[in-house]
C-alpha positions in Angstrom: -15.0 9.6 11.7 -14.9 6.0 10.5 -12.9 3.4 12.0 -10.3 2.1 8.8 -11.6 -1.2 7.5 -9.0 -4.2 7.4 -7.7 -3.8 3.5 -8.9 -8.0 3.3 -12.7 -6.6 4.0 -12.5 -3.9 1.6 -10.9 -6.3 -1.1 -14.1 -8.3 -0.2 -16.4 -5.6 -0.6 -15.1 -5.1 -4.2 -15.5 -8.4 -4.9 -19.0 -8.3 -4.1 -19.4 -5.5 -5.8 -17.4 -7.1 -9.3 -19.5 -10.4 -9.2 -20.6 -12.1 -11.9 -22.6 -15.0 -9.9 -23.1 -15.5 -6.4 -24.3 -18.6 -4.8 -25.3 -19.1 -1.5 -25.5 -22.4 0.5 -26.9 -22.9 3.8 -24.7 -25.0 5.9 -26.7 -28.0 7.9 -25.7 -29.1 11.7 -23.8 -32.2 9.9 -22.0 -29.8 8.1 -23.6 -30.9 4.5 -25.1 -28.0 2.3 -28.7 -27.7 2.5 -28.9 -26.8 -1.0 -27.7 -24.5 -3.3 -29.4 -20.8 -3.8 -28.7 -18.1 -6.0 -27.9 -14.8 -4.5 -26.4 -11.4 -5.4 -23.4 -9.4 -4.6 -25.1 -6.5 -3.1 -27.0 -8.9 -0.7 -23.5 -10.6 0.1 -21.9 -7.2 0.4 -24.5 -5.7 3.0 -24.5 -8.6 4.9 -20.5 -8.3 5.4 -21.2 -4.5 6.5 -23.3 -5.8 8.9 -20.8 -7.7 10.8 -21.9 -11.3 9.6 -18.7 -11.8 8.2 -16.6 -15.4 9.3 -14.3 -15.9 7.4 -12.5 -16.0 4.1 -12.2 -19.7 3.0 -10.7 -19.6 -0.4 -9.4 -17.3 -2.7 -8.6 -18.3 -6.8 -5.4 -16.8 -7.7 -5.4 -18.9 -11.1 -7.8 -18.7 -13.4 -10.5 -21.8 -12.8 -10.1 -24.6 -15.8 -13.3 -25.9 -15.5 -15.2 -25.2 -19.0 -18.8 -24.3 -17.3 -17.5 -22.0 -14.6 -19.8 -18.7 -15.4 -16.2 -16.7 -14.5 -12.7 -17.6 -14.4 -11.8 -16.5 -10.2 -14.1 -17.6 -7.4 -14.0 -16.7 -4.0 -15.3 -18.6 -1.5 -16.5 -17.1 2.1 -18.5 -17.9 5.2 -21.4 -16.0 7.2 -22.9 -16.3 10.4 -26.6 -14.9 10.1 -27.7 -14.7 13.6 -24.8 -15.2 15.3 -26.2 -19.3 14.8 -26.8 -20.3 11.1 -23.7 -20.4 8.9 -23.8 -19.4 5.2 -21.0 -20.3 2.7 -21.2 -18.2 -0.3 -19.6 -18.7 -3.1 -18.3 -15.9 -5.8 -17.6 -16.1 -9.2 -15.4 -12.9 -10.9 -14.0 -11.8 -14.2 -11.3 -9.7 -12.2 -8.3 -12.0 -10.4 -7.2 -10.7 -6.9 -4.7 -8.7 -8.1 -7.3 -6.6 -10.8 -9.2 -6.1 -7.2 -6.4 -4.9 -4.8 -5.4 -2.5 -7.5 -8.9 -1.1 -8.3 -8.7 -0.8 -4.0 -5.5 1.2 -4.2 -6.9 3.3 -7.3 -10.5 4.2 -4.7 -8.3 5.1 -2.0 -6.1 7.4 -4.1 -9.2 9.2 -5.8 -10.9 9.5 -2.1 -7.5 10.9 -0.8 -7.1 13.3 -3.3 -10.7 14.5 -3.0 -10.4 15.2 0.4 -7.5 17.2 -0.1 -9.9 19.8 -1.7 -11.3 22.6 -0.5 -15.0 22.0 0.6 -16.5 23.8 -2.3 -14.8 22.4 -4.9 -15.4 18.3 -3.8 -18.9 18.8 -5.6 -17.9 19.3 -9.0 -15.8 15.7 -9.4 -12.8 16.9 -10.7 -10.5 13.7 -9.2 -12.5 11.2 -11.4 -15.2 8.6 -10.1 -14.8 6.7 -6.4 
C-alpha cells in the first residue's frame, strides 16, 4: 500500500501538473541566482516525487497585477538536488489555490469511489477521469 501524501505535496503536484511556465534558478553559495532557466512542470513534479522537495516559499492567493506575468498565480518553491545544490523554482498558473485544492478533493473522490468497485468493473471508467 502507499503511505498518504501530506495534502500540501499533492496540492503541489497539481500545480505542477496545471503550469503554464516554470522557471528554474540555481541558487549560488552567496545566495544570489545563478541565472534564470526555463523548465517544465513534469520535470519539477518528478523531482518532488523523488524526495528533493524543501520547501514551499510562496504561494499567490491574489491574482498577480503585473501586466507581463505569463499567468495570474505563481508559486514559488525550493529543491535540494543532491542533498547540496538548492534550486528555487518558480511557477506560474491560470488556476488560484483554491481551483487546485478543489480539483484535489474532486481526484480523491473519483479514486475513492473507483475503489469501491468490484475488480472487474474498475476497467470500464464508469466514475469519470482521475
Amino acid at each position: 500500500m502507499i503511505p498518504p501524501m501530506d495534502p500540501m505535496l499533492e496540492c503541489l503536484l497539481i500545480a505542477c501538473e496545471q503550469a503554464v511556465k516554470v522557471e528554474s534558478l540555481p541558487l549560488r553559495q552567496d545566495g544570489s541566482f545563478a541565472a534564470s532557466y526555463v523548465s517544465s512542470g513534469e520535470t519539477l513534479g518528478k523531482r518532488i516525487r523523488n524526495g528533493d522537495f524543501d520547501e514551499l516559499l510562496s504561494r499567490a492567493s491574489a491574482p498577480a497585477s503585473e501586466g507581463d506575468a505569463p499567468a495570474p498565480y505563481h508559486w514559488t518553491v525550493r529543491l535540494r538536488a543532491g542533498g547540496a545544490r538548492k534550486t528555487v523554482y518558480k511557477l506560474w498558473l491560470r488556476e488560484s489555490p483554491e481551483q487546485l485544492e478543489a480539483l484535489l478533493a474532486a481526484r480523491k473522490e473519483a479514486a475513492q469511489a473507483r475503489a469501491r468497485l468490484p475488480h472487474a468493473l474498475r476497467q470500464r471508467k464508469p466514475w469519470g477521469p482521475l
